[in-house]
C-alpha positions as CSV (number, residue, x, y, z in Angstrom):
1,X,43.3,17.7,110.1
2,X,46.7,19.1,109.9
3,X,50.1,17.7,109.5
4,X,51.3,17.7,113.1
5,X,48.6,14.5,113.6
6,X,50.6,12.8,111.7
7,X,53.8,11.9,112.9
8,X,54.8,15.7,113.8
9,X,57.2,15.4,117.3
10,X,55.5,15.3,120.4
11,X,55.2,17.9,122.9
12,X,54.8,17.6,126.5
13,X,50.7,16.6,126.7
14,X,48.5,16.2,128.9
15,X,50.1,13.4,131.0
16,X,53.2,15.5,131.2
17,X,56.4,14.9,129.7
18,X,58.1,11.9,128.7
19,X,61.2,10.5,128.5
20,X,60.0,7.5,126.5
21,X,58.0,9.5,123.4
22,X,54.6,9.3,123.3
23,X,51.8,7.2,125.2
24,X,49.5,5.5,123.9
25,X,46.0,7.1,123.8
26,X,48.3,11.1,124.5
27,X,45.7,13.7,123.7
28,X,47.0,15.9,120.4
29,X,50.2,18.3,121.6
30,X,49.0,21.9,121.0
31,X,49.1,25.1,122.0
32,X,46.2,24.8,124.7
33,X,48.4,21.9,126.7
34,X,51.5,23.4,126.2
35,X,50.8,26.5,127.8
36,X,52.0,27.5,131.4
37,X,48.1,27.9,132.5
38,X,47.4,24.3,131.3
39,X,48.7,23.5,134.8
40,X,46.4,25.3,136.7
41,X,43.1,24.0,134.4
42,X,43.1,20.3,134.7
43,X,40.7,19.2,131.9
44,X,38.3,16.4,131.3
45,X,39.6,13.4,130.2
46,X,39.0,11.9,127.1
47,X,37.0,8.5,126.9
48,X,37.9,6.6,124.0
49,X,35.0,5.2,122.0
50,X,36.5,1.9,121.0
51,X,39.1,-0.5,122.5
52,X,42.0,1.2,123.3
53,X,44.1,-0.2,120.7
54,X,42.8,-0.4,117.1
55,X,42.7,-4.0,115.3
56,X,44.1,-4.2,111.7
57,X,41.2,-3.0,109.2
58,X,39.3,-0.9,111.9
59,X,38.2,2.3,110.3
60,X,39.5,4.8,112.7
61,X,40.7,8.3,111.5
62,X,40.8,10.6,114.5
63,X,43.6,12.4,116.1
64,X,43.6,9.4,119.1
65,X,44.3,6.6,116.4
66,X,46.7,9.2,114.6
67,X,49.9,8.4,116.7
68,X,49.0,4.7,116.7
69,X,48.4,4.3,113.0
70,X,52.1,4.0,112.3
71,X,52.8,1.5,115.1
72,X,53.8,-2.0,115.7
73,X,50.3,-3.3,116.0
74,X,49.0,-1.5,112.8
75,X,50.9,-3.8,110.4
76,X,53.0,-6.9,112.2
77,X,56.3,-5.5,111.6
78,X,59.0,-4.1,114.4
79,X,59.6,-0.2,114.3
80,X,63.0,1.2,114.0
81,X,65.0,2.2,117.7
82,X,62.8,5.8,119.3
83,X,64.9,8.5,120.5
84,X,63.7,11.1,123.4
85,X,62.0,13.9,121.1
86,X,61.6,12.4,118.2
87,X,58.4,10.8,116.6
88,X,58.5,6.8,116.0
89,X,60.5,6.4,112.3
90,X,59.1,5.1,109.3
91,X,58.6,0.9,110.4
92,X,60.9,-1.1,108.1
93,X,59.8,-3.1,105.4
94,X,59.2,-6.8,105.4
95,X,61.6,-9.0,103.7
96,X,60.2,-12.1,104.2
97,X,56.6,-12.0,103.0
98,X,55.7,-14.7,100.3
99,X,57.0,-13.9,96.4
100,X,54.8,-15.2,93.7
101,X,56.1,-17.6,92.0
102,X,57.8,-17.2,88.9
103,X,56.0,-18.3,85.9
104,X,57.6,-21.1,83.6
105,X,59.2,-20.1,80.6
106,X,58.4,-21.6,77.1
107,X,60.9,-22.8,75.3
108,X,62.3,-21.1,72.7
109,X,63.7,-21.8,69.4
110,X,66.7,-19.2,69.5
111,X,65.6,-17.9,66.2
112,X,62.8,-15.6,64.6
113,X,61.3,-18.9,63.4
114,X,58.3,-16.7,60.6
115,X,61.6,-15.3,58.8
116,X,63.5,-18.3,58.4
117,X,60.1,-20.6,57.3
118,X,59.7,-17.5,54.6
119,X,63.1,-17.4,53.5
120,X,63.0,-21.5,53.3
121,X,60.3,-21.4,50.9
122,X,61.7,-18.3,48.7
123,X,64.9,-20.5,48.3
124,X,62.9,-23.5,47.8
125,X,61.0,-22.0,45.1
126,X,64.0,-20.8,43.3
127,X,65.4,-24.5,43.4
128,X,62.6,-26.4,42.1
129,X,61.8,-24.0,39.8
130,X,66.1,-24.2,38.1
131,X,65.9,-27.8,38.9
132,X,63.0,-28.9,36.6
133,X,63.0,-26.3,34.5
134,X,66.3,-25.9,32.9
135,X,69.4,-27.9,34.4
136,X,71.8,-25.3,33.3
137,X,70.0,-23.0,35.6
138,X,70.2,-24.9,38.8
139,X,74.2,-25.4,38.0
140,X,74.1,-21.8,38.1
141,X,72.4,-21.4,41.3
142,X,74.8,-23.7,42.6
143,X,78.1,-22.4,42.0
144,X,76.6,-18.8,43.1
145,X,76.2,-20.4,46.4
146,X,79.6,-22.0,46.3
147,X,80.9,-18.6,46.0
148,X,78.7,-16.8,48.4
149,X,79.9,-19.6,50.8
150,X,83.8,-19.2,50.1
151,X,83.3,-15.5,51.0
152,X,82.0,-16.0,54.3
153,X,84.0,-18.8,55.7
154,X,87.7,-16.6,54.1
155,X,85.9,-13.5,55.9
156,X,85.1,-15.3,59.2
157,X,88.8,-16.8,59.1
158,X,90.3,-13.3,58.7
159,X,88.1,-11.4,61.3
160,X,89.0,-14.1,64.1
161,X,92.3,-15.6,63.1
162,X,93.9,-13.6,61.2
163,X,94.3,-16.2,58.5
164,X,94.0,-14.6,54.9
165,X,93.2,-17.2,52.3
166,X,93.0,-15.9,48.7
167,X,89.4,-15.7,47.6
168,X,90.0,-15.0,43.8
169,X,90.9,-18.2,43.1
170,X,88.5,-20.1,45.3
171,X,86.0,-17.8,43.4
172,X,86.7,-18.5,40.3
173,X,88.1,-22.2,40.7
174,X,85.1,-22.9,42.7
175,X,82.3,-22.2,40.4
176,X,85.0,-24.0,37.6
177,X,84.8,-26.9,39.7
178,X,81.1,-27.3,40.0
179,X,80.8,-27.2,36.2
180,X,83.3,-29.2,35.6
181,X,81.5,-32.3,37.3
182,X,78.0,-31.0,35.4
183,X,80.3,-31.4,32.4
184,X,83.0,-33.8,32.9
185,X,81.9,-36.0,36.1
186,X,84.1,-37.0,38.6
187,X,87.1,-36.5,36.6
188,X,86.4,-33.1,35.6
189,X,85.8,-32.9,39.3
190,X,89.5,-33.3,40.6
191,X,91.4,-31.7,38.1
192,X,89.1,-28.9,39.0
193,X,90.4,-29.2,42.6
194,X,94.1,-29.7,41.5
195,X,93.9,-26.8,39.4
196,X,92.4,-24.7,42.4
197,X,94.4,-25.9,44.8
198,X,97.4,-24.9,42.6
199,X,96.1,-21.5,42.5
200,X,95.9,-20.4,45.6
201,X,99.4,-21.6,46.5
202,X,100.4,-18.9,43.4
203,X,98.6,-16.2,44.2
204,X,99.7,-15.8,48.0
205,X,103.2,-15.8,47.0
206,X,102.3,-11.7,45.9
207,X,102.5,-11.2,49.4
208,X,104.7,-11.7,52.0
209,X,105.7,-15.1,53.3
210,X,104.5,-14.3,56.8
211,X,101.5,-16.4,57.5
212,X,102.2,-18.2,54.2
213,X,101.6,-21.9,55.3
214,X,98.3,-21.2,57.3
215,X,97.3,-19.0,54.3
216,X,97.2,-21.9,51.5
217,X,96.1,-24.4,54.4
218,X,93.1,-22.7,55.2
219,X,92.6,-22.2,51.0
220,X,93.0,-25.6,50.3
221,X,90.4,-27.0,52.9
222,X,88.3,-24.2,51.9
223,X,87.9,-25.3,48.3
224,X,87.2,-29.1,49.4
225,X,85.2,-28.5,51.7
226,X,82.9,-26.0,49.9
227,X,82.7,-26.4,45.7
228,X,84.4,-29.8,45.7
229,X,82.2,-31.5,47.8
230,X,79.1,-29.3,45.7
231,X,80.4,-30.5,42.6
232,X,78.7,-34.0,43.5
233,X,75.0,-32.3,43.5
234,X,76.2,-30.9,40.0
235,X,76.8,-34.8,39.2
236,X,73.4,-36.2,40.4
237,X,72.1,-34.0,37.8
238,X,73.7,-35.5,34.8
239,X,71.4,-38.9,35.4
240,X,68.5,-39.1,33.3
241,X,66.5,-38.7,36.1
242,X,69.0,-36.0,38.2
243,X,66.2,-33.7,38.9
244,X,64.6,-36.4,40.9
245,X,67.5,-37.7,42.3
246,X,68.9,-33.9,43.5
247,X,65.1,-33.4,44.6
248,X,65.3,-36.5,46.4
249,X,69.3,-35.4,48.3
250,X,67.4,-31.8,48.9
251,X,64.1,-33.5,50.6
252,X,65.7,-36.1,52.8
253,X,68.0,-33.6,54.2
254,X,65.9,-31.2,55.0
255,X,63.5,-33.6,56.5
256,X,67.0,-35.0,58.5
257,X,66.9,-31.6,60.0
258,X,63.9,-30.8,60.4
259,X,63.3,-34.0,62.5
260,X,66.0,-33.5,64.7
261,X,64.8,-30.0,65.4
262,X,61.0,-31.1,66.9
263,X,61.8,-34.2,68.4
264,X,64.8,-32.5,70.3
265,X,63.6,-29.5,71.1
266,X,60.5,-31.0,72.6
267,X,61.8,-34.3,74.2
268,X,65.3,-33.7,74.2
269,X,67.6,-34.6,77.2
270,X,70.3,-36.4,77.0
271,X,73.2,-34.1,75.2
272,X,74.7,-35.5,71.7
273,X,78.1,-33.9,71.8
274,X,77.9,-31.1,74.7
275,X,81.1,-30.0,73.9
276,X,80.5,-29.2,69.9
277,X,77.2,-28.3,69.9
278,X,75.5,-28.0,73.3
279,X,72.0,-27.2,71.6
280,X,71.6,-31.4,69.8
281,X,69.9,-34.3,71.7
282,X,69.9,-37.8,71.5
283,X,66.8,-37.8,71.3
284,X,67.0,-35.2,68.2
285,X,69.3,-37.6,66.8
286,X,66.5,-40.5,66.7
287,X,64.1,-38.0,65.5
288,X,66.2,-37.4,62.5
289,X,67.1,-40.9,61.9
290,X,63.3,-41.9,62.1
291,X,62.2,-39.0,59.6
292,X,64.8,-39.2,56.9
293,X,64.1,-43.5,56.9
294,X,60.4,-42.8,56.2
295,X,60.9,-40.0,53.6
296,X,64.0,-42.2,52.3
297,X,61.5,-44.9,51.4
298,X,58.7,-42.7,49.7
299,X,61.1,-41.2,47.6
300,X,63.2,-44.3,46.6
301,X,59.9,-45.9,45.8
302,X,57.9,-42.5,43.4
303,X,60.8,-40.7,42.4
304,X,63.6,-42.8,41.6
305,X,63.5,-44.6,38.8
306,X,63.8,-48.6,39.5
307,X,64.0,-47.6,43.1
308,X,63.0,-49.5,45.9
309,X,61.7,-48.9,49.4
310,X,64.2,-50.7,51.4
311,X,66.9,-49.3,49.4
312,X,65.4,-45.6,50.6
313,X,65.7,-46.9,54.2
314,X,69.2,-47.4,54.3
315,X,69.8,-43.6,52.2
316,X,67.3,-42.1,54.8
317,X,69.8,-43.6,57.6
318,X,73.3,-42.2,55.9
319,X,71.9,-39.1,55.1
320,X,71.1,-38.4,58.6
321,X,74.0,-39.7,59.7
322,X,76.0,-37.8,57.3
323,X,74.0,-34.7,57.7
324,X,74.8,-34.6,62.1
325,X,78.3,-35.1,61.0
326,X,78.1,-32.5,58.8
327,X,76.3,-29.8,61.6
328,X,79.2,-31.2,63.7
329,X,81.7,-30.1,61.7
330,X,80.6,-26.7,61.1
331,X,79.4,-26.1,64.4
332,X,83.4,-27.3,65.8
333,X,84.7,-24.6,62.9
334,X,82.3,-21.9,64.3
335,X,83.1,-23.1,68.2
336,X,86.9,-22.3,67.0
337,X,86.6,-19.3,65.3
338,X,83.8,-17.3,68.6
339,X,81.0,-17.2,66.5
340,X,77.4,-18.0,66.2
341,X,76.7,-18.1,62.4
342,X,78.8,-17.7,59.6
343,X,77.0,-14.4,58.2
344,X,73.7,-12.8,58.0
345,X,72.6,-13.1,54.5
346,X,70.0,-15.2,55.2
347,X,67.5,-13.8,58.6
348,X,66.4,-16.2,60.7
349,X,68.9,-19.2,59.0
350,X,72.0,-16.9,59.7
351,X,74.4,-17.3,56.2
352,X,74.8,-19.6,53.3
353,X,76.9,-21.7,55.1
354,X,74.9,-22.4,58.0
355,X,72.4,-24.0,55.5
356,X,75.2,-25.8,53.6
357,X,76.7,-27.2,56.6
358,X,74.4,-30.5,56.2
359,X,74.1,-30.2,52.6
360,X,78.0,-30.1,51.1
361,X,78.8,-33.7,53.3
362,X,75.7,-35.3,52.2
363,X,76.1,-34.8,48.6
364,X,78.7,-37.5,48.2
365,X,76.9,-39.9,50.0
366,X,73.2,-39.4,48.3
367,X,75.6,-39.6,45.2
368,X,77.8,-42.7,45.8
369,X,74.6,-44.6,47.4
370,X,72.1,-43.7,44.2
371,X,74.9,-45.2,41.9
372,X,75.4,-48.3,43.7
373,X,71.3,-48.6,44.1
374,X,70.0,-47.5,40.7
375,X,73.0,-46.8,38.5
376,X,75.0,-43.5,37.1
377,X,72.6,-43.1,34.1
C-alpha cells in the first residue's frame, strides 16, 4: 500500500470528475483510470464486500475504506471546509470530550516537616542537657540566642526598611542583660535595659543624623523585645527548683503550639486574624488552649514544687494566650517588613526568631504566675 491511499489528492476516477472531491466508495485514482484509453474500456465495477459505509471499530484496511477512514463517520467529529482538488483536511479535534477529574490535594504543612522534628530535638537536647546539668550553661545558651536573634531582626530591618539599628550594643548589652537577671533579678534586669538603651542612642550619634530617630527606635524596641523579655527565663532559674520551673515554661509552650498546629490544620475553618496571619484557626486556637490546660496541670502537679493542678490550669490557659499573642506579634513585624521568616538558620523552623516569637512573651507570664502560685524561691 502506498501513500497516495492515504489522503494523496484525488484524480478524476472512474465516475469521472468532480467538482465536489471524492465519492464515496471512488475506486483508487491511478494511472490505469486516468489515461485517455480508460474511456474507451469501461471496466467492471467493484462490489463492495461489506455495507457501504464502515461502522466505528470495523476492521477494514483496503484502498475502498482508505478515503473513508478519515471521514466524519469514522470518529463523530465535523471535518474542516473541502476545496475542489484537494483531499478532505485533517478533522479537528474535540474540545468537549469529558476531562478526568482532578484528584484532591492533601494538605500540606508548608514546611519540610522531618527537618524541623530533627532540628526540635537537637535543640531540645542541648536544653535539657544545660538546664539540669549546670545552670551557668543554659544562661549561656540563652544569651547566644539573644544575640543570634538581635542579628536577624537588625538585618531584616535594614534589608526592607532601610532602618539601621546599632547591633554592637544590643550584642553586648543583650547578653549583659540576661545575666544580670541570673545574677541580680529583676533589678539587675532594668538597669541592664537602661544601660542598653543608653547605648545605642551613643553609638548612632558616629553617624550621620539622617535616619537618627528611626535608628534608636527600632534599637530600643529591639532590646525589649528580645534580651529583656529573655532575661525572665534567666530569672525562673534562680528558684530552687528553676530547672523545673524553665522545663515546665519550655513544655507548655511547645505543647501551646504544637496543639494549635493539629487541631487547625486538620479542623480548622474559621480564620483567627486573617489579616495578621492568614494560616491560624479558631479552631487552632481551642486546640492550643485545650493542650497547654492538660499539660499545665501535669506539670503543676510532678514538677513544681507545692504545685497544684488547678493552679497549672489557669498557666496552661495564659501561656497559650500569651503564646498566640506572641505569633501575632511577630507574624504583624514579618507582614510589615515582606517576609516569610526571619532567617534560615534553623531548616524547616526558618530562624531563631521564628522559634522565639512565642517564647520571649511568655516568659514573663510563666514567671509572674509561678511567683504568685508557688513563690520566688
Amino acid at each position: 500500500m502506498n501513500d497516495s491511499s492515504w489522503g494523496a489528492p484525488p484524480q478524476a476516477g472512474y465516475w469521472g470528475p468532480s467538482d465536489h472531491g471524492p465519492v464515496q466508495g471512488a475506486a483508487p485514482a491511478g494511472p490505469a483510470y486516468d489515461a485517455p484509453e480508460a474511456q474507451q474500456t469501461r471496466p467492471m465495477p467493484i462490489v463492495p464486500d461489506g455495507p457501504a459505509v464502515p461502522r466505528y471499530g470495523d476492521d477494514q484496511d483496503d484502498d475502498r475504506g482508505a478515503a473513508r477512514l478519515s471521514g466524519p463517520l469514522f470518529r463523530d467529529e465535523t471535518p474542516r471546509a473541502q476545496t475542489h482538488g484537494n483531499a478532505p483536511q485533517n478533522p479537528e479535534p474535540m474540545h468537549d470530550a469529558p476531562q478526568p477529574a482532578p484528584r484532591p490535594q492533601k494538605k500540606s504543612a508548608g514546611r519540610d516537616l522531618g527537618a524541623a522534628i530533627g532540628v526540635g530535638i537537637g535543640l531540645g537536647a542541648v536544653i535539657v542537657v544545660s538546664l539540669f546539668v549546670v545552670k551557668a550553661v543554659f544562661v549561656g545558651v540563652v544569651a547566644v540566642a539573644v544575640v543570634v536573634g538581635l542579628w536577624e531582626l537588625t538585618k531584616r530591618l535594614e534589608e526592607r526598611k532601610g532602618i539601621r539599628a546599632p547591633l554592637v550594643p544590643l550584642a553586648l548589652g543583650g547578653a549583659a542583660m540576661v545575666v544580670a537577671g541570673y545574677v541580680r533579678g529583676a533589678e539587675g534586669a532594668w538597669v541592664a535595659m537602661a544601660l542598653t538603651a543608653l547605648a545605642v542612642l551613643v553609638w548612632r550619634m558616629t553617624e550621620p543624623p539622617e535616619g537618627y530617630l528611626k535608628d534608636v527606635t527600632a534599637g530600643v524596641f529591639a532590646a525589649f523585645y528580645v534580651p529583656f523579655l529573655a532575661t525572665f527565663v534567666a530569672m525562673m532559674l534562680t528558684a530552687d527548683d528553676g530547672p523545673a520551673r524553665v522545663l515546665t515554661f519550655l513544655l507548655l509552650t511547645v505543647v501551646s503550639d504544637t496543639g494549635a498546629y493539629a487541631i487547625g490544620w486538620r479542623f480548622g475553618k474559621h480564620k483567627l486574624a486573617p489579616r495578621i496571619s492568614p494560616g491560624k484557626t479558631r479552631e487552632g486556637l481551642l486546640g492550643a488552649v485545650s493542650f497547654a490546660m492538660v499539660a499545665g496541670a501535669l506539670c503543676m502537679q510532678f514538677l513544681i514544687d507545692d504545685g497544684a493542678w488547678w493552679q497549672g490550669l489557669l498557666l496552661g490557659l495564659a501561656v497559650a494566650a500569651s503564646a498566640t499573642l506572641g505569633d501575632l506579634g511577630e507574624s504583624m513585624i514579618k507582614r510589615d517588613l515582606g517576609i516569610k521568616d526571619m532567617g534560615t538558620l534553623l531548616p524547616g523552623h526558618g530562624g531563631i526568631m521564628d522559634r522565639l516569637d512565642s517564647l520571649l512573651p511568655t516568659a514573663p507570664v510563666v514567671w509572674l504566675l509561678l511567683v504568685l502560685f508557688v513563690g520566688s524561691g
